[in-house]
Structures are given as C-alpha cells and as structure tokens.
matplotlib code that plots the C-alpha trace (Angstrom):
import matplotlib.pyplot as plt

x = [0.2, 1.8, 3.1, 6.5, 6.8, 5.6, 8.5, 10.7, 10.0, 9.5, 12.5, 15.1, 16.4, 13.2, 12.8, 15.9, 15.2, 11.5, 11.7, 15.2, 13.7, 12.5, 13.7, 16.3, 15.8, 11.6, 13.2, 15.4, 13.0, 10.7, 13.1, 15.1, 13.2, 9.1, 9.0, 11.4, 9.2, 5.9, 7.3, 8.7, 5.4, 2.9, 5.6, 5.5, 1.7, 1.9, 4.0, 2.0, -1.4, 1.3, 2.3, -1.5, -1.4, -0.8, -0.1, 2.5, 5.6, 3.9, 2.9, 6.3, 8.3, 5.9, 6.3, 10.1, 10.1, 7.9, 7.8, 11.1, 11.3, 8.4, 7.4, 9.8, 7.6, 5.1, 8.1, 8.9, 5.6, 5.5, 8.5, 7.3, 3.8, 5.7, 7.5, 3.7, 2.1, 5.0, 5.0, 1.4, 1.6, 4.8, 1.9, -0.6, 2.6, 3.7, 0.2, -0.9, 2.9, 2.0, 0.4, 3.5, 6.3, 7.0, 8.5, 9.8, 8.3, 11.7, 12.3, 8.7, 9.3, 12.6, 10.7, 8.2, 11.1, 13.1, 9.8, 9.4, 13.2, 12.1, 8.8, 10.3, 10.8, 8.3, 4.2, 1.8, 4.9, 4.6, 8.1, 6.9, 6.0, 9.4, 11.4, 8.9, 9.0, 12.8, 12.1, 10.8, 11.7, 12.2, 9.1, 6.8, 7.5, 4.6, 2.3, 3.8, 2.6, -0.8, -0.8, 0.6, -1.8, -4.5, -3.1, -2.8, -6.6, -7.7, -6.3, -7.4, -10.9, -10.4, -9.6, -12.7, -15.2, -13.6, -13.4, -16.4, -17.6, -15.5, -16.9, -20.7, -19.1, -18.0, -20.9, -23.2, -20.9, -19.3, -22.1, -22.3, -21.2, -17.9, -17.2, -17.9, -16.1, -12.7, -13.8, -15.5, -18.7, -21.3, -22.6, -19.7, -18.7, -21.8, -21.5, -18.0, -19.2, -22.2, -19.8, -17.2, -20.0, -20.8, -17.1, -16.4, -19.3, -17.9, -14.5, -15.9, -17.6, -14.7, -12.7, -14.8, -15.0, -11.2, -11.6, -14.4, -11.6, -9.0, -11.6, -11.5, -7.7, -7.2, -9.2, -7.4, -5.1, -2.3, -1.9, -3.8, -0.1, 0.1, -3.2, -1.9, 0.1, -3.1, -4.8, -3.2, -5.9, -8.2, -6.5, -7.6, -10.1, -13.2, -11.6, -8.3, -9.4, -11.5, -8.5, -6.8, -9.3, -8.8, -5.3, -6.2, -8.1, -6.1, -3.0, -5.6, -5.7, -2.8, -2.2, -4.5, -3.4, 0.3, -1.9, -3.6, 0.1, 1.6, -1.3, -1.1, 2.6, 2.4, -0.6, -3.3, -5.8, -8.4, -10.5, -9.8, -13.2, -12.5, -8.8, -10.3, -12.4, -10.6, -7.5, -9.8, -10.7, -7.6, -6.6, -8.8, -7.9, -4.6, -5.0, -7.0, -4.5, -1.5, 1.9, 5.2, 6.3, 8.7, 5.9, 3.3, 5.2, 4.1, 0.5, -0.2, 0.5, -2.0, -4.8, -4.6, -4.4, -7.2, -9.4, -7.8, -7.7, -11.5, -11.0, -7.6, -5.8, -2.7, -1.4, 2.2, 1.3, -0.9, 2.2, 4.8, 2.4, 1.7, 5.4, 6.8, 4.3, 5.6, 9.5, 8.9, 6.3, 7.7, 11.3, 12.6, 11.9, 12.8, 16.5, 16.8, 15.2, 17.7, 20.5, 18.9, 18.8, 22.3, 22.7, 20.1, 20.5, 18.2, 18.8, 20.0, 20.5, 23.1]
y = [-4.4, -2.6, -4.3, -3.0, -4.7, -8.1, -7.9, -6.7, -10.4, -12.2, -11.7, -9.0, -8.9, -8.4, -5.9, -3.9, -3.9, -2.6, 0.4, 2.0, 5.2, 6.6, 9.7, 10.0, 12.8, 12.1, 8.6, 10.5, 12.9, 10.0, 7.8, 10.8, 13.6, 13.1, 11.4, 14.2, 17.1, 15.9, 15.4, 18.5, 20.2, 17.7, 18.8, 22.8, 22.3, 20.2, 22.9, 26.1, 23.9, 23.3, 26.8, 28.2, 26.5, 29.0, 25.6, 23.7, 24.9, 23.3, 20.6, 19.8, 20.5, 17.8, 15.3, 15.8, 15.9, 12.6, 10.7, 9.4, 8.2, 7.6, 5.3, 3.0, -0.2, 0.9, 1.7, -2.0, -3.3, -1.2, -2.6, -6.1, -5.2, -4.5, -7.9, -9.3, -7.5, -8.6, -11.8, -12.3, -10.9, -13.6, -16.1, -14.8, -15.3, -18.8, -20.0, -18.4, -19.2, -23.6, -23.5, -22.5, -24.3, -25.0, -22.4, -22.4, -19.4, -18.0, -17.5, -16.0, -13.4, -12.9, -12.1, -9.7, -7.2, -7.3, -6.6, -3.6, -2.5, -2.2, -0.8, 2.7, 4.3, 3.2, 4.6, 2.3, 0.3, -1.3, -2.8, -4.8, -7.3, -7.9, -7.9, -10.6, -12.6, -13.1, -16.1, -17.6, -20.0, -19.2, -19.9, -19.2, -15.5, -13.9, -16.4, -15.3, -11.6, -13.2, -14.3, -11.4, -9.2, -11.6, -11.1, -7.5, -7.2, -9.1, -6.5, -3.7, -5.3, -5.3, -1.4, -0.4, -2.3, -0.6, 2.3, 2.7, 2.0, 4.5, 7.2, 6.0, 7.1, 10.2, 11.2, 10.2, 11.0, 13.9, 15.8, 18.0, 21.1, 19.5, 17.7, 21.2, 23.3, 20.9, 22.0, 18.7, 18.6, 15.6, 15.8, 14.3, 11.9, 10.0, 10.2, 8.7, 6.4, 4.9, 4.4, 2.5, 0.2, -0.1, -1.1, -3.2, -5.4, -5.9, -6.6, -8.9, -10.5, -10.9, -12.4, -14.9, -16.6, -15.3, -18.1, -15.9, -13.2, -15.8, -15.8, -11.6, -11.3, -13.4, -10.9, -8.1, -6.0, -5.2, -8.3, -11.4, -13.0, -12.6, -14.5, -18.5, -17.0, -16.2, -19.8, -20.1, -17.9, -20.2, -22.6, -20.9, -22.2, -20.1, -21.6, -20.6, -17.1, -16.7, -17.7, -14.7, -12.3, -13.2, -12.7, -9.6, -8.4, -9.6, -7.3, -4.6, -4.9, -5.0, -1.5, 0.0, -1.1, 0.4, 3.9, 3.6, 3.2, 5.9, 8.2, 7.2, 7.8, 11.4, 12.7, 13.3, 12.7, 10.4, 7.4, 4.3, 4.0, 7.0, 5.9, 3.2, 4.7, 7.8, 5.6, 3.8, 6.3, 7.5, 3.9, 3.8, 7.5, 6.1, 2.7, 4.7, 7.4, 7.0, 8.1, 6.8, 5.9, 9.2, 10.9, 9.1, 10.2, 13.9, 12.4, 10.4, 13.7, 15.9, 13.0, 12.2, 16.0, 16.7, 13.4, 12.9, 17.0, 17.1, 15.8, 16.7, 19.7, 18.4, 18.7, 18.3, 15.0, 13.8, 14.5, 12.7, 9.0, 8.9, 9.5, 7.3, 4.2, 4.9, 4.8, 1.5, -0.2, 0.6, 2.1, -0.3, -3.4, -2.2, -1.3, -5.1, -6.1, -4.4, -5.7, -9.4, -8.6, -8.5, -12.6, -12.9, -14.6, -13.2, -15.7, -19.3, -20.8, -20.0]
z = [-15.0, -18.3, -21.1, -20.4, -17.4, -19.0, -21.8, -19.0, -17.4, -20.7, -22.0, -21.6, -25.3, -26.7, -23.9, -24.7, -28.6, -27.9, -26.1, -26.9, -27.7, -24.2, -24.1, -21.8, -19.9, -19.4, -17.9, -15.5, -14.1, -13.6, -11.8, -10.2, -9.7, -9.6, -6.2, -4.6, -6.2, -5.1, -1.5, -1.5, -2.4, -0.4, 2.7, 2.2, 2.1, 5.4, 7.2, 5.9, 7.6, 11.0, 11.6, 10.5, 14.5, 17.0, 19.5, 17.3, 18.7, 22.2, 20.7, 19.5, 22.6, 24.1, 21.6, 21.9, 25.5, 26.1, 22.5, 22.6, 26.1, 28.0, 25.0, 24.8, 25.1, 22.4, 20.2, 20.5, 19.7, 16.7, 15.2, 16.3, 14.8, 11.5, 11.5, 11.6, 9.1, 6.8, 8.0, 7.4, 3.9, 3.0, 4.3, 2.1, -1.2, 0.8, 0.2, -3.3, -5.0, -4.5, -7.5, -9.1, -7.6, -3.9, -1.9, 1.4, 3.9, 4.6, 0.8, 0.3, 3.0, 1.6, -1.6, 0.2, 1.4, -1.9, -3.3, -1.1, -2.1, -5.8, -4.7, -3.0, -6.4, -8.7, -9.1, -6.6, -5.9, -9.2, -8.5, -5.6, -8.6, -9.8, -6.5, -5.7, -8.8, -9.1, -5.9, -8.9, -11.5, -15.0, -16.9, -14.0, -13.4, -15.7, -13.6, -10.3, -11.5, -12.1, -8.2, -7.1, -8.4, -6.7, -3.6, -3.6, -4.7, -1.8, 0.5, -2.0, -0.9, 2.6, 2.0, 0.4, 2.8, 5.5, 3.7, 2.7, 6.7, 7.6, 5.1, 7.0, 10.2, 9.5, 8.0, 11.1, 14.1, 12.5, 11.2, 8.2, 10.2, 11.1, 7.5, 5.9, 7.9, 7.2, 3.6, 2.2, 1.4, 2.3, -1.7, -2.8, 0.2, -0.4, -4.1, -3.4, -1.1, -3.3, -6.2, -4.0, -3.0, -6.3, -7.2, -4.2, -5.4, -8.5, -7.2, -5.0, -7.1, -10.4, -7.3, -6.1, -9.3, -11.0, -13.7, -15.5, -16.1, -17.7, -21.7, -21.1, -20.3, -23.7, -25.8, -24.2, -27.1, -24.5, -23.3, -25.3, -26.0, -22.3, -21.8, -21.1, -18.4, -16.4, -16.4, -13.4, -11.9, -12.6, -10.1, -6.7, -4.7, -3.6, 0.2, -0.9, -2.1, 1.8, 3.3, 1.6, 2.4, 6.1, 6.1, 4.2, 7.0, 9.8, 8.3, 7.7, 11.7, 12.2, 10.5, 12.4, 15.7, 14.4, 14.0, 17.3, 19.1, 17.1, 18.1, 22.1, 21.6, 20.0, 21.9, 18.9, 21.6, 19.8, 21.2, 19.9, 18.4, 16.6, 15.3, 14.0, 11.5, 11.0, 10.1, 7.5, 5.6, 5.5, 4.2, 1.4, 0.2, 0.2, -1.8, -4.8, -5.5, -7.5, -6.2, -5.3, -1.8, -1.6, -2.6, -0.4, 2.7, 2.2, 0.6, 3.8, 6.1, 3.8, 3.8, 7.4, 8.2, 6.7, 7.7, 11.3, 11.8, 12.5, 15.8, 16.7, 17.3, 17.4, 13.8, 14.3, 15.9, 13.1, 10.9, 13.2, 14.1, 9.9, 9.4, 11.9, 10.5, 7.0, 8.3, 10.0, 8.0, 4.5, 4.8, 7.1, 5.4, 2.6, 3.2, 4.6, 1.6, -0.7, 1.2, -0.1, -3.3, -3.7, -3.7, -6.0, -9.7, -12.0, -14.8, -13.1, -16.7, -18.9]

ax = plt.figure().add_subplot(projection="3d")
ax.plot(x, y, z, "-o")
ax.set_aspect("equal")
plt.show()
C-alpha cells in the first residue's frame, strides 16, 4: 500500500499539506484518461484478432439469436452466483475486521461494494481499501488496511496454486505444437511456472505465520511510523488464517463456475474439464498484472483470447462470456455500492 494512501487515512491535513504539488495535468490523465486509452487500445487489438475470423459474423448472429433468450435461467444464476461470491468475500471482512471492532455482516458487505465503487478507477483496485475502511472507526482505519490486505493475499494464494496447476495442464494436454503455434513458447511457461512455485511458497509460508512480518514492517523506510498499525496482524490465528484460505477457495469456485455458464451460454464449445483450467490460468495472468478495471475489461478479452483461443474457435464468444462476467461481477456491484456511499460520514467526530 503507498504512503500516500496511508497519510490519505491518517490524517487529511497533513495529507493535503504533503502532496500539493502533483502536477495537475499528470493527476488528470491518470484519473481521466489512462483507463479509457488502454481500453481503447486493448479493444482495437481484440477486434483486429475477431475479424482475422472468417466465422465471426456467424458466430455473432448466433450469439444474438440464442444468448439472450434461450438462456434465461443461466442468466439468473449468474447474477445469483455474483451475490455469493460477494457475499462470501463480506464473510471473509465479517470475520477478519473482530479483531478491530465488531461489525455487523450487513455493514461489512455494505463495505465490500463501496469498496468496489472506489475500486473502478484506481490501478489493482487500490481504492477497494478505502471504500472498505470508511465502515470503520476512527483510530482503527490504518489497521483495517492491515486486514484488508491479509485478506486479499489469501485469495492472491488461491490464484497462484491454481494457476500454477493450470500452467501444468496446458503444458501436458496441450502439447508444445499447440502452445507454440498460439505464439508462446514452453521455455518460458515453465520458467514462469517454476518461479511462481517458488513465490507461492514463500507467500504461503510469510502468511502462515503474519507475526514474523510485524519486526520487518517496522524497519521498513516508507512505512516504519506506520509499523504499530500492523500488530494487529499478529492477532490471527493459524485456524483463523485456514479458514480464510477456504473461503478463498470457495469464491475462487465460485468464479469459475460464473466462466463455465457464460461459456455454455455463448457457445465457446469447451468441456468443463477444460474451462476449468483454461479459466485458471487466465486468473492468475490476471491477478499479477497491474491495470485498472476500465482497462482490465479490454486486458481480460486479450488474455483469455489468447489462453482460451487454443481450443476454441469462437473468438467473438470468448470476448462476450469474459465481458459479461466483468459487467456483473465487478460493474454491477459497484454502481450499488456507489449509491451507499452517499450516506456515509467520513469523520463521525467533530
């Protein structure tokens, strides 16, 4: 997390009398302009791999012709699969947040979709950290970042086992002619792959025991004066941190069974064995490059396009079942959430 954002939480004075001099223009093409460009580039690059497709213009008269009506019921369950992978995510802040204050779940899943809100414009979705923390109490709100950073790395481990799985399957039931000829090469996959194993192990490890990290935090020059505020991490227990990691992986389900019914409904024409992993590794390409969620729209069509596009044809399909997850799963929260934000009060004492 940068300092910024800790003096943004801290204390707004100090804040505002620390970093007057951003140039105003760099700030406005970062806020205003970055996501927009990179969409529009990530989608002209999406449409010149479509229409390279002799088939696309069938493929799309089927989609619209079947998609929208013969599909009505897995529609519904997508939505519904959205309010669970939420839901089980404001479980995962319910449980972590005790050690701050008590919390009712309503509020923490209020919390996660103004979180979302502020995420939309902001790299990673950085801003998920302060929509979340302003369900907090004054005083705690550093601390709450601490947790909320815990939680989000016990799904950022779910990501790379799986990931890393999934990068083992391609490589076996693929084969080297297929992974070439999509223009990858099987050097670099397993050079990838042995140094994500090497990193999940460490992660793993750093997380199972989070109050080794609270004497290096301290020592840290960009945030030692920030170093009390992560004792709390030193609270969880190695049951509480397991319990996490299988909520982790229940969402990380969850997701995937949202790809599978997106594929059915658009006709990509994969097994579900082969969704499965496909949609992994697509994942964990996902979770380790930077962007912003405009941006990550056209990024998730290019990744899956490329990944998914070794065993389907259908790349107008690809493009709409990624799309459609990221419309319900991110954009639709986080309109709700930003209507929520509005009775929120930011400082509660005067």
């Amino acid at each position: 997390m940068p300092r910024i954002i800790f003096d943004a939480l801290c204390n707004e004075g100090v804040f505002l009398a620390k970093y007057p001099v951003l140039n105003k223009s760099i700030k406005i093409i970062i806020n205003y302009w970055l996501g927009p460009l990179l969409f529009i580039w990530f989608g002209y690059h999406i449409w010149q791999q479509i229409s390279s497709d002799g088939d696309w213009k069938d493929s799309w008269n089927h989609i619209r012709s079947t998609a929208f009506s013969a599909h009505w019921q897995e529609w519904v369950l997508l939505c519904v699969l959205m309010l669970a992978n939420w839901s089980i995510e404001a479980l995962k802040w319910h449980n972590s947040i005790k050690h701050l204050q008590q919390m009712s779940y309503w509020r923490s899943f209020r919390a996660i979709l103004t979180g979302l809100s502020f995420a939309v414009n902001t790299p990673n979705r950085i801003g998920e950290y302060l929509g979340r923390v302003l369900y907090v109490e004054e005083g705690n709100r550093i601390r709450a970042v601490a947790i909320t950073i815990v939680n989000s790395w016990s799904q950022l481990i779910i990501t790379l086992v799986m990931g890393v799985l999934a990068l083992i399957y391609m490589q076996v039931q693929l084969g080297k002619a297929t992974i070439e000829d999509a223009g990858l090469s099987i050097f670099w996959i397993r050079s990838f792959q042995w140094m994500l194993i090497v990193i999940t192990v460490v992660l793993v490890s750093l997380y199972m025991r989070l109050g080794w990290l609270i004497p290096l935090l301290e020592k840290l020059p960009f945030i030692e004066r920030f170093g009390k505020y992560f004792h709390v991490l030193g609270e969880f227990s190695r049951r509480e941190l397991l319990e996490m990691l299988l909520l982790s992986l229940l969402r990380y389900f969850v997701f995937i069974l949202q790809y599978q019914l997106v594929f059915s409904i658009f006709g990509v024409g994969l097994t579900w064995w082969q969704g499965f992993w496909m949609t992994g590794a697509v994942f964990l390409i996902l979770a380790i490059v930077p962007t912003i969620a405009l941006a990550e729209l056209g990024l998730r069509g290019e990744v899956s396009l490329q990944l998914i596009g070794m065993l389907s044809k259908n790349k107008i399909g690809i493009v709409a079942a990624t799309g459609s997850v990221w419309f319900v799963n991110l954009l639709i929260p986080a309109i709700v959430g930003s209507i929520m934000v509005i009775g929120i009060k930011i400082y509660r004492n005067k």
